[in-house]
C-alpha positions in Angstrom: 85.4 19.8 147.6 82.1 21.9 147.1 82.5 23.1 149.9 86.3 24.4 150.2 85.5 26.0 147.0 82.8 28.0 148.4 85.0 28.6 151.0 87.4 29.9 148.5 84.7 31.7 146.8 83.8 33.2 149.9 87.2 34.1 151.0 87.7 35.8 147.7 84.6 37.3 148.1 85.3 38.6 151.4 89.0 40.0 150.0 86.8 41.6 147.1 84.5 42.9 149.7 87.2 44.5 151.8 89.2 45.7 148.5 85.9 47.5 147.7 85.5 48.8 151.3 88.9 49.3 151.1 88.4 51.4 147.9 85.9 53.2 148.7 87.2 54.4 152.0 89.9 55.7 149.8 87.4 57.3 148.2 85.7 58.5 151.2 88.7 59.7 152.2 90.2 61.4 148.7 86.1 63.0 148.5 86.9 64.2 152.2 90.4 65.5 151.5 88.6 67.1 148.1 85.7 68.8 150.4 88.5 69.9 152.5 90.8 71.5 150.3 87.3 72.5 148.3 86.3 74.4 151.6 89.7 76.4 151.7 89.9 77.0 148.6 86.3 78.4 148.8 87.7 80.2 151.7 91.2 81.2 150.4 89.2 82.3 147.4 86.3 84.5 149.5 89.9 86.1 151.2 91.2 87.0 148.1 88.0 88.5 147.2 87.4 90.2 150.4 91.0 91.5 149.9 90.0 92.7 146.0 87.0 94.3 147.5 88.9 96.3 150.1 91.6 97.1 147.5 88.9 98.2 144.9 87.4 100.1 147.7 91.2 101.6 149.0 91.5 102.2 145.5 88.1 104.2 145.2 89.0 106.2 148.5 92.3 106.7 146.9 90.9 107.7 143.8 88.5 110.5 145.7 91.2 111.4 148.1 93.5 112.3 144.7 90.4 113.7 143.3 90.5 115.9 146.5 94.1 116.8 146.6 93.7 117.6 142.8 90.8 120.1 143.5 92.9 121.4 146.7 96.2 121.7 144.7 93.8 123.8 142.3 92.3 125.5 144.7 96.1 126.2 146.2 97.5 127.3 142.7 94.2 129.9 142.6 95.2 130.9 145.8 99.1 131.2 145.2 98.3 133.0 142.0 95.9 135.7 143.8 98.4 136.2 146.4 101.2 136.5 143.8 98.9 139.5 142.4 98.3 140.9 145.7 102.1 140.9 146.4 102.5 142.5 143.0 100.0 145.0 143.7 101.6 146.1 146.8 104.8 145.9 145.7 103.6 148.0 142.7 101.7 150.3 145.6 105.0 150.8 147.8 107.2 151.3 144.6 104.8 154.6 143.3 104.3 155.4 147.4 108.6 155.1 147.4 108.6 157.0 143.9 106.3 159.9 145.4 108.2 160.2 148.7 111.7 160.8 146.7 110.2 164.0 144.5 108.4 164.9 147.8 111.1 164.6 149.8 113.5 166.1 146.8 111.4 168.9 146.5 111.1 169.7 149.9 114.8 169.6 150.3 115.4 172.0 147.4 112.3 174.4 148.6 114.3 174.4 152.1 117.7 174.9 150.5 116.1 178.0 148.1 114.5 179.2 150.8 117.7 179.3 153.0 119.1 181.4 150.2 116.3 183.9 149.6 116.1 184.5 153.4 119.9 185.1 153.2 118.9 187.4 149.9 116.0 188.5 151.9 118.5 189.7 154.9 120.8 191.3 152.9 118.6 193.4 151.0 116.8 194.6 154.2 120.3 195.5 155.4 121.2 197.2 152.0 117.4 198.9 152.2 118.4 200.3 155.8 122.0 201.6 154.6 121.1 203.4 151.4 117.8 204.6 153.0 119.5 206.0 155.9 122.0 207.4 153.5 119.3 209.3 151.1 117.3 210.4 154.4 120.9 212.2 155.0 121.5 214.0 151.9 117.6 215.1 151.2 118.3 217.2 155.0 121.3 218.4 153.7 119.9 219.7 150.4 116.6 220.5 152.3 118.9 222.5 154.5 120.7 224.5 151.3 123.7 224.4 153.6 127.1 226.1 152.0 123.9 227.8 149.4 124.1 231.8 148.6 122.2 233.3 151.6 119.5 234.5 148.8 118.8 231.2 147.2 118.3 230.1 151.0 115.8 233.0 151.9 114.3 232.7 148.5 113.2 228.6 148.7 112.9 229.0 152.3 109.7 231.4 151.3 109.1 229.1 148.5 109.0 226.0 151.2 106.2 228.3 153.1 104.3 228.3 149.8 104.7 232.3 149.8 104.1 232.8 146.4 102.7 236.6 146.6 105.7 237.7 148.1 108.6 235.5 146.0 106.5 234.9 142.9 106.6 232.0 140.9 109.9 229.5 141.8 110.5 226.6 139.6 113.6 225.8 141.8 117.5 225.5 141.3 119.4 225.3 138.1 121.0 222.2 139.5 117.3 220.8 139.6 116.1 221.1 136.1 119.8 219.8 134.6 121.1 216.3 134.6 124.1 214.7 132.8 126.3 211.8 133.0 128.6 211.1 135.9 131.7 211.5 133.5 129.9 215.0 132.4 129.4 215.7 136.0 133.0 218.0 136.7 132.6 219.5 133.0 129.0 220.8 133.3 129.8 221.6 137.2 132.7 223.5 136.5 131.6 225.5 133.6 128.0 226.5 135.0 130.2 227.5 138.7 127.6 229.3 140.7 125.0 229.4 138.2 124.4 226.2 139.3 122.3 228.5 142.4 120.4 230.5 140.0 116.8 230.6 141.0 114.8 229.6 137.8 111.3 231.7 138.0 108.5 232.1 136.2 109.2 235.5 134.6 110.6 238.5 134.9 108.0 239.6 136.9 108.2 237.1 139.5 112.4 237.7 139.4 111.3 241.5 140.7 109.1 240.0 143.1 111.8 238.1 144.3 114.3 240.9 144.4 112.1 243.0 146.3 111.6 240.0 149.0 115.4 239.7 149.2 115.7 243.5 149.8 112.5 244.1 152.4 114.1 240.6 154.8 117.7 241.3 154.0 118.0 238.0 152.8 120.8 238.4 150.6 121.2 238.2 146.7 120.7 236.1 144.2 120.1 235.9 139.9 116.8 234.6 138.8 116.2 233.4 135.2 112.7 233.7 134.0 111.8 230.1 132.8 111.8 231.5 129.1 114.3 234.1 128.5 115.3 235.6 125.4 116.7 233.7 122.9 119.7 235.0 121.4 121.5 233.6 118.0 124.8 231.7 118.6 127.0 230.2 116.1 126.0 226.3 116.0 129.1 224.4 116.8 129.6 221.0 114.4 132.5 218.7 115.5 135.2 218.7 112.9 135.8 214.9 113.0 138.4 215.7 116.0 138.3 212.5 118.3 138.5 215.0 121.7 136.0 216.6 120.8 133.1 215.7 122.7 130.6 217.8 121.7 128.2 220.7 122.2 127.3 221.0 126.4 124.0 220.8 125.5 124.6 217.1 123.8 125.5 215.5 127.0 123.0 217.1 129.6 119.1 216.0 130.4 116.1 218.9 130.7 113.0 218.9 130.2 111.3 220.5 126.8 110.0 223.2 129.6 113.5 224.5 130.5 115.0 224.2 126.9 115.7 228.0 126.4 117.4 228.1 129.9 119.6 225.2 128.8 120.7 227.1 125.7 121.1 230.5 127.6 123.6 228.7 130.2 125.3 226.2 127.8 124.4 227.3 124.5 128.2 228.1 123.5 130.0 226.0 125.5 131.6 222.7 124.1 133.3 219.6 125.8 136.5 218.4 125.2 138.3 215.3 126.4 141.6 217.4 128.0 143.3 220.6 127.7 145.2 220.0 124.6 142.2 219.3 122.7 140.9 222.5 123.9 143.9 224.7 122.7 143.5 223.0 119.0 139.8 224.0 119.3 141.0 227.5 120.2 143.2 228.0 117.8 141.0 227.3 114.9 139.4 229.7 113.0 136.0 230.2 113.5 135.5 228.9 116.8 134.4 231.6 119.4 133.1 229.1 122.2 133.4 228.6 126.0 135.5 225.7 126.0 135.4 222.9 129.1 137.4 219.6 129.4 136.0 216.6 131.8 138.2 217.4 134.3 136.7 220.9 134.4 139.8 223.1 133.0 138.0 226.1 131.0 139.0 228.1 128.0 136.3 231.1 127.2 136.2 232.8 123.8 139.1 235.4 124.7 141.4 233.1 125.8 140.9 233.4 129.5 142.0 229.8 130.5 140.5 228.6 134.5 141.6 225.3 136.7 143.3 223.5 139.2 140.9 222.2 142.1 137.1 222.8 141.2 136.0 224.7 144.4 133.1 227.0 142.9 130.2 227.2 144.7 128.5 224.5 142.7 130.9 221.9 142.8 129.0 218.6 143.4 125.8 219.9 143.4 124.9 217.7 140.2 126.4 215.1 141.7 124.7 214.9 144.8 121.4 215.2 143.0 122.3 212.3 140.9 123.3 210.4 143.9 119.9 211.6 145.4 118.3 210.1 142.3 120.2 207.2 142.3 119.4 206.3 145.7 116.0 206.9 145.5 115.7 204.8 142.5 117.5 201.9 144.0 115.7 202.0 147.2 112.6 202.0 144.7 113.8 198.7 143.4 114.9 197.1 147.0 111.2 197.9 148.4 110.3 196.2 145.6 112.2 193.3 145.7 111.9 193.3 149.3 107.9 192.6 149.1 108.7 190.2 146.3 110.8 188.2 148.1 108.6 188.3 151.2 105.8 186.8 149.2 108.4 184.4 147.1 109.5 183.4 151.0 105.7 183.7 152.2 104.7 181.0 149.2 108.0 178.7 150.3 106.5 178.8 153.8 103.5 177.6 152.9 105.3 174.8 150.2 107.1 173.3 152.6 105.0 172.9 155.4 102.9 171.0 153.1 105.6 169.1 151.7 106.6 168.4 155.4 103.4 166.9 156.3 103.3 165.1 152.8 106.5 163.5 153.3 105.7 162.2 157.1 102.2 161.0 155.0 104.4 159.1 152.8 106.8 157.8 155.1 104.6 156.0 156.8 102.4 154.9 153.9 105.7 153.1 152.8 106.3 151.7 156.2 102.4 150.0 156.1 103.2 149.2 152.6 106.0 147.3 153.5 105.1 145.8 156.5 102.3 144.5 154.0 104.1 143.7 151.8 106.5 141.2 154.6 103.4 139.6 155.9 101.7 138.4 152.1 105.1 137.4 151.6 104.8 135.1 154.9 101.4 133.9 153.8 102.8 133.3 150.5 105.5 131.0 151.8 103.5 129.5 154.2 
């Protein structure tokens, strides 16, 4: 009996005993299993903070890369903004170069256009100058030559020409040379003064015997000299009467000098100027009126009623005239040598204008083309 219970004893021992080995293997085995899944844990948690590591150190690399790209974009913006001032600038250059080639270039076309038309000015007048030169040249020979004069006026101013002053005396010249009147006066004063108009105007009467005594010793013809201060002799003044054809006093409408005054009044001193005949007869008619009466178109009334006209053919006829016209001409070709030199040096200062322009304007052409060619490649860069 003692014995079967010890053996129980020991049987329940031994179950006890294997529970407990039992036990603790499960122990063993759960403290493994726990130093297992300790270990990856360990591991799974040095992974994850390997991982956070490289992440914190992406994220610091990031971090300096966007601190790069911010100092780059900066530095881009800088950039872009001093090459948007540099495109302005030469934008700004080729507008005032494009601004400065259009006045050049207007300039130069209007230079070229006004010098077109003073070289067209220029021609003419130098053709004008030629005619009216050629034409005065003419009538100074034929006055020169006295042709159709009195054979004594010509022997007299041909010794006058050869400066023979012992032998002639003292010539002032012509009547027709110390008298001047209007164009419309011309035929009136013409026709009244007939061959008068050849009187030799001297110094004295002295120098008139002189003369005389040429014309006799060279049988050189006749002629009347008035002494450049002959004798005054009272006429009745004439005062127009309000009539509106009457023109005047002849000595009204002609030109002398203060020199030749008394000759003046001894040729035309009683002579008035009417508009036409009718006017005359009135003036005739009236009482009180005892003058040498001319109309323009050279019809003549003298004092006793004498009446001459028809075509003017005395030996005077035109004489004025063709003094004027001398005048005239010599006047105007005066004024064309003049204008002639001015618009040489007008023409002379365009010359030099334009070929400055000229070479200006090629300047300035290609400044714009550099400027814009410039201009194409900062826009290139700008874009780039």
């Amino acid at each position: 009996i003692v014995l079967l219970e010890k053996t129980v004893a020991f049987e329940n021992l031994s179950q006890a005993l294997k529970g407990k080995e039992a036990a603790l293997e499960a122990a063993r085995a759960g403290v493994y299993s726990a130093m297992t899944e300790s270990a990856a844990e360990k591991t799974r948690i040095a992974n994850i903070e390997s991982r956070i590591q490289h992440l914190d150190e992406q994220d610091h690399a990031a971090q300096g890369e966007s601190d790069e790209l911010a100092k780059k974009l900066e530095g881009l913006k800088v950039l872009l903004t001093q090459k948007e001032e540099e495109l302005g600038r030469t934008a700004s250059r080729r507008a005032a170069l494009q601004e400065e080639h259009v006045r050049v270039t207007t300039r130069l076309e209007e230079a070229v256009a006004r010098k077109k038309m003073l070289d067209e000015e220029l021609g003419t007048t130098k053709n004008r100058l030629a005619g009216q030169n050629s034409r005065l040249h003419s009538l100074i020979e034929l006055e020169q030559s006295l042709e159709g004069y009195q054979k004594g006026v010509q022997t007299v101013m041909a010794a006058k020409k050869q400066s023979a002053t012992e032998r002639v005396g003292t010539i002032h010249g012509l009547v027709a040379d110390i008298i001047e009147t209007e164009p419309k006066y011309e035929t009136a004063i013409e026709a009244v003064l007939g061959d008068r108009l050849q009187n030799v105007v001297v110094g004295s009467q002295n120098d008139s015997l002189k003369a005389i005594e040429y014309l006799k010793a060279s049988s050189g013809g006749r002629s009347t000299f008035i002494p450049e201060s002959p004798r005054s002799i009272p006429t009745e003044p004439f005062v127009k009467n309000g009539h509106a054809g009457v023109i005047g006093s002849a000595l009204g409408v002609v030109r002398f000098k203060e020199d030749y005054k008394n000759v003046a009044q001894y040729l035309l001193g009683d002579v008035v100027v009417v508009d036409t005949m009718d006017t005359a007869l009135y003036l005739f008619h009236k009482n009180g009126i005892h003058k040498t009466i001319v109309t323009l178109t050279g019809e003549i009334v003298d004092p006793w009623g004498a009446f001459t006209g028809g075509a003017v053919e005395a030996g005077g006829s035109g004489m004025l005239r063709k003094r004027r016209e001398i005048k005239d001409l010599e006047n105007e070709v005066a004024g064309l040598t003049t204008r002639i030199a001015e618009l040489e040096n007008v023409v002379q200062t365009l010359e030099a204008s334009i070929g400055e322009d000229t070479r200006s304007e090629a300047r300035l052409s290609e400044e714009v083309h550099k400027a814009e060619l410039e201009l194409l490649h900062q826009e290139k860069d700008a874009t780039a």
